[in-house]
Biotite code that builds the C-alpha atoms (Angstrom):
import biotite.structure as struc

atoms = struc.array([
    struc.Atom([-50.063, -49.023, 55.112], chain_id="A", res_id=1, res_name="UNK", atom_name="CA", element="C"),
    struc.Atom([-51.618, -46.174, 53.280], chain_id="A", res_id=2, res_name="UNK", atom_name="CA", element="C"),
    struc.Atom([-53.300, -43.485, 54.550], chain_id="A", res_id=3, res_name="UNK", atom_name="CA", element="C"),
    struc.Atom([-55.364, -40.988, 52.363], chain_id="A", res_id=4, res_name="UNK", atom_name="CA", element="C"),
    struc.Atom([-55.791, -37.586, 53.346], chain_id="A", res_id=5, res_name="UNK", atom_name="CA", element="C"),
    struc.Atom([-57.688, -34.787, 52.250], chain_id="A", res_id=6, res_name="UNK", atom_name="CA", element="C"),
    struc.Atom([-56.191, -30.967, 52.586], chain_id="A", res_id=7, res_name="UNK", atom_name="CA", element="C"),
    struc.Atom([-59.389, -28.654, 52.022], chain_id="A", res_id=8, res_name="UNK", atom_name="CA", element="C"),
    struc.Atom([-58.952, -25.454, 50.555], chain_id="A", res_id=9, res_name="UNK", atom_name="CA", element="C"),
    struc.Atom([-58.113, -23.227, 54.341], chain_id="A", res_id=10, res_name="UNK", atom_name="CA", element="C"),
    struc.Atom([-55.070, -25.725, 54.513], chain_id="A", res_id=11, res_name="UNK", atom_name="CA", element="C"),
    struc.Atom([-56.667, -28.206, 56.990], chain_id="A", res_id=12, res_name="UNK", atom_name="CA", element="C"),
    struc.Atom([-55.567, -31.473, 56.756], chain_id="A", res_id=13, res_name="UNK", atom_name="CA", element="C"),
    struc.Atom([-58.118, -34.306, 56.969], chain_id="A", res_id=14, res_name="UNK", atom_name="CA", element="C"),
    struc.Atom([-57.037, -37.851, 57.688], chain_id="A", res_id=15, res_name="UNK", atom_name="CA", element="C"),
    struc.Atom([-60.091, -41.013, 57.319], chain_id="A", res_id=16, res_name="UNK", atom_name="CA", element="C"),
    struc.Atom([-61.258, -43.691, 59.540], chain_id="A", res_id=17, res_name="UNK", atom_name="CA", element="C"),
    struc.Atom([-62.666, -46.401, 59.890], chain_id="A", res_id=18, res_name="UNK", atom_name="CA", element="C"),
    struc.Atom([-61.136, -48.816, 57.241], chain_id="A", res_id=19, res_name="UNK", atom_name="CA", element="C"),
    struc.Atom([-62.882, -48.690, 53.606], chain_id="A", res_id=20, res_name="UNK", atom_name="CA", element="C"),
    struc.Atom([-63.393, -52.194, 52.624], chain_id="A", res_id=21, res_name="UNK", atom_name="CA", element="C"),
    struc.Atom([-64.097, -50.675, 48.949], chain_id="A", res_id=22, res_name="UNK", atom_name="CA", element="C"),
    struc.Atom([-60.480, -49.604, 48.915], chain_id="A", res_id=23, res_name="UNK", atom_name="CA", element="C"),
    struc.Atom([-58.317, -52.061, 50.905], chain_id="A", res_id=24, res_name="UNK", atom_name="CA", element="C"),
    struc.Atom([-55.535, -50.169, 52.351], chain_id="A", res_id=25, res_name="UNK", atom_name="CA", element="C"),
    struc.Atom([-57.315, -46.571, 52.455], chain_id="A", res_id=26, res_name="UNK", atom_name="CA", element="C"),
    struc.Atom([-59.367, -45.273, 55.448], chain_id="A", res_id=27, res_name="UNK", atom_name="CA", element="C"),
    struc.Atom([-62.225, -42.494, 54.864], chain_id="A", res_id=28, res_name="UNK", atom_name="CA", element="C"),
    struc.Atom([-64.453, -40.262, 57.330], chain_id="A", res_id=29, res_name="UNK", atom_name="CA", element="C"),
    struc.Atom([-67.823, -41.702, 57.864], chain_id="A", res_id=30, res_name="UNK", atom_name="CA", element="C"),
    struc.Atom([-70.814, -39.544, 55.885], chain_id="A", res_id=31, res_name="UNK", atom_name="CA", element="C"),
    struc.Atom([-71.732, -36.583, 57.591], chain_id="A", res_id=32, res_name="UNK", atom_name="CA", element="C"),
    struc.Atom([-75.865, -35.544, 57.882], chain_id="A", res_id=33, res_name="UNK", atom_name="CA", element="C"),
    struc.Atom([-76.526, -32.215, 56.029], chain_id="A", res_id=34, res_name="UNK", atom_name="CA", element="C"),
    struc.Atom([-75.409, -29.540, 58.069], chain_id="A", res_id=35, res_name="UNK", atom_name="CA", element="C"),
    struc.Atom([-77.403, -27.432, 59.580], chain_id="A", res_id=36, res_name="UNK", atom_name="CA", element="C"),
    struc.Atom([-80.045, -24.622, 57.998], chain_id="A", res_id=37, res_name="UNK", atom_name="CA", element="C"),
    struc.Atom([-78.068, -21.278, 57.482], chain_id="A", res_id=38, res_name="UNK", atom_name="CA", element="C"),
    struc.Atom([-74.398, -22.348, 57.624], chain_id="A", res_id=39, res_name="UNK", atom_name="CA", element="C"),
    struc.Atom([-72.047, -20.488, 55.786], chain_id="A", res_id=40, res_name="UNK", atom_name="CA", element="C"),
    struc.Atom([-70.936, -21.920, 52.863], chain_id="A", res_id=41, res_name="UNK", atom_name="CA", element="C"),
    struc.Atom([-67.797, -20.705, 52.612], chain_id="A", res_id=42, res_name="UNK", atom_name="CA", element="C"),
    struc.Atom([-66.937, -22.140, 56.180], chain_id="A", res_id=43, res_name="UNK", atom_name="CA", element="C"),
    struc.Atom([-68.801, -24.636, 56.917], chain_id="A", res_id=44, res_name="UNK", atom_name="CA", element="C"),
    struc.Atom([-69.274, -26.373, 60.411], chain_id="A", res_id=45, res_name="UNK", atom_name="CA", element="C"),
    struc.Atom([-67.612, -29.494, 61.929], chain_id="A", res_id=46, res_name="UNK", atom_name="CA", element="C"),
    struc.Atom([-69.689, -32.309, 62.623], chain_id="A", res_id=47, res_name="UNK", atom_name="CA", element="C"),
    struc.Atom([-68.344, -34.396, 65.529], chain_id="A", res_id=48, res_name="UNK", atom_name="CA", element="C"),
    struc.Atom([-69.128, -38.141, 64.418], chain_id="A", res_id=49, res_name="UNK", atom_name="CA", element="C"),
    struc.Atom([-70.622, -40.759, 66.384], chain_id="A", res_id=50, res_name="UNK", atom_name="CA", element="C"),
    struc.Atom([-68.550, -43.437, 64.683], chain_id="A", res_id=51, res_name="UNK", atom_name="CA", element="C"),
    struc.Atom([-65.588, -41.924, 65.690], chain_id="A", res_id=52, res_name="UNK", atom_name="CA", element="C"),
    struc.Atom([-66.508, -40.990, 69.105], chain_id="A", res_id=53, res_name="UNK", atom_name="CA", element="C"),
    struc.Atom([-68.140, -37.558, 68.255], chain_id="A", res_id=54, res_name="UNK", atom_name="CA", element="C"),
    struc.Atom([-71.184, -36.441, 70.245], chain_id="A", res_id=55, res_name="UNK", atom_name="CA", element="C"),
    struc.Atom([-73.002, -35.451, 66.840], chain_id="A", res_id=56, res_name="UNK", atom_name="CA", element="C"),
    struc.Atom([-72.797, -31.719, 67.086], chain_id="A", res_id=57, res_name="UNK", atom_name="CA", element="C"),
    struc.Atom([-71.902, -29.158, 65.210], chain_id="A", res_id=58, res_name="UNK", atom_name="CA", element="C"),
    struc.Atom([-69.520, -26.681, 65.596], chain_id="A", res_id=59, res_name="UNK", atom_name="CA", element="C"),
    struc.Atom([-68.683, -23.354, 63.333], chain_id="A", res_id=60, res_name="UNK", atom_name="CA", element="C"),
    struc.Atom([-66.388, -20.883, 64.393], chain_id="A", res_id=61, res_name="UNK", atom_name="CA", element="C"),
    struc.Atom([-65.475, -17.615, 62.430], chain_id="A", res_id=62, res_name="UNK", atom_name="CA", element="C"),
    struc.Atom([-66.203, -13.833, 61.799], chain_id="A", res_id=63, res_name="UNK", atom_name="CA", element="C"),
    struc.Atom([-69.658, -12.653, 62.750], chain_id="A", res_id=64, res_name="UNK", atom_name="CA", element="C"),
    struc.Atom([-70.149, -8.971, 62.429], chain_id="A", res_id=65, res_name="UNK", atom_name="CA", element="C"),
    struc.Atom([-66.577, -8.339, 63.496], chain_id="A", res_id=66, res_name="UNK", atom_name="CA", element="C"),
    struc.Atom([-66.344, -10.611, 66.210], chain_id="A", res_id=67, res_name="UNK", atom_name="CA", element="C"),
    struc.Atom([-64.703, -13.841, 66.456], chain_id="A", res_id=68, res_name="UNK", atom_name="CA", element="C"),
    struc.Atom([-67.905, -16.100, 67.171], chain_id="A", res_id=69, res_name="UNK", atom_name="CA", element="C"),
    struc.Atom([-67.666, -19.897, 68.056], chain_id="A", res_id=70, res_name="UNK", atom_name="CA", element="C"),
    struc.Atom([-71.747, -21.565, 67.620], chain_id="A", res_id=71, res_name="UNK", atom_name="CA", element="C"),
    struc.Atom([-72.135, -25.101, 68.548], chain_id="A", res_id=72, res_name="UNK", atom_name="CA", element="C"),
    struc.Atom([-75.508, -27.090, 68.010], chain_id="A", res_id=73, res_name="UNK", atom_name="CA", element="C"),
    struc.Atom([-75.622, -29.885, 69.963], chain_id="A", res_id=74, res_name="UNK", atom_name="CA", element="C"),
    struc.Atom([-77.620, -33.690, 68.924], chain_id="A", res_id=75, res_name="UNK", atom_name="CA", element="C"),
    struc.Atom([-80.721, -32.035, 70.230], chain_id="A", res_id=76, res_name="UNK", atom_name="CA", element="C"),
    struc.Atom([-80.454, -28.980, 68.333], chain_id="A", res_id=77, res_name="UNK", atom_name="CA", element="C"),
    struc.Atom([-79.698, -26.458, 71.146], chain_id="A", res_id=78, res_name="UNK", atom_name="CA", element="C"),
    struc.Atom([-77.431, -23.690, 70.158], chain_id="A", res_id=79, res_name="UNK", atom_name="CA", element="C"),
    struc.Atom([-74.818, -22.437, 72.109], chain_id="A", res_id=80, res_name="UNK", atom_name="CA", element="C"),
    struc.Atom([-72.909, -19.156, 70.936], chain_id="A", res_id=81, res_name="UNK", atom_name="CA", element="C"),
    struc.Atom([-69.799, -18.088, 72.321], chain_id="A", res_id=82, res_name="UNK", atom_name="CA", element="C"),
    struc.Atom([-68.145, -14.683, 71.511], chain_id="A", res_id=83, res_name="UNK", atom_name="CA", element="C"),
    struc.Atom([-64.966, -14.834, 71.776], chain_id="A", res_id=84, res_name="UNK", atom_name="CA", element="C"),
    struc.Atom([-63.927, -11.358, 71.413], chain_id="A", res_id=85, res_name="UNK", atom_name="CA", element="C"),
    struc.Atom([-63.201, -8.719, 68.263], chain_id="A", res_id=86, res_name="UNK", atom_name="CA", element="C"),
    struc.Atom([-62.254, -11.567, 65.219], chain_id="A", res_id=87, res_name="UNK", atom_name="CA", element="C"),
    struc.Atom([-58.537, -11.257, 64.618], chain_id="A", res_id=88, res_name="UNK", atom_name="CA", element="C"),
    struc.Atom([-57.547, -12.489, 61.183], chain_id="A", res_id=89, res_name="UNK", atom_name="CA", element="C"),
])
């Protein structure tokens, strides 16, 4: 079997599921919604999937102001922001 992967540009490796029936043999990640208003382009957040057991939510975690911030928005839209302490590259 083949598996396709995709290695974004930070070094994170992406694998695919469920099966493609377009490309026998390959599996790819179910379409994402548009994430939300006012995420950072050059980071942008993780949506956690339905299809593959996600709970639809978004998470972005990174540099805010000098401290290491982790923001989750949940299917309902409530934000939850965690600081997680001066951001340590």
């Amino acid at each position: 079997m083949t598996v396709k992967t995709t290695v974004l540009a930070n070094g994170e490796i992406r694998t695919a599921y469920p099966p493609n029936g377009a490309d026998p043999g390959a599996i790819t990640n179910p379409p994402a919604p548009p994430a939300p208003s006012g995420s950072p382009l050059g980071n942008p957040p993780r949506y956690s999937h339905p299809d593959v057991g996600g709970d639809e939510s978004w998470t972005w975690r990174g540099n805010k102001g000098g401290r290491d911030i982790e923001m989750v928005i949940d299917a309902n839209g409530k934000e939850t922001r965690t600081d997680h302490g001066p951001f340590k590259k």
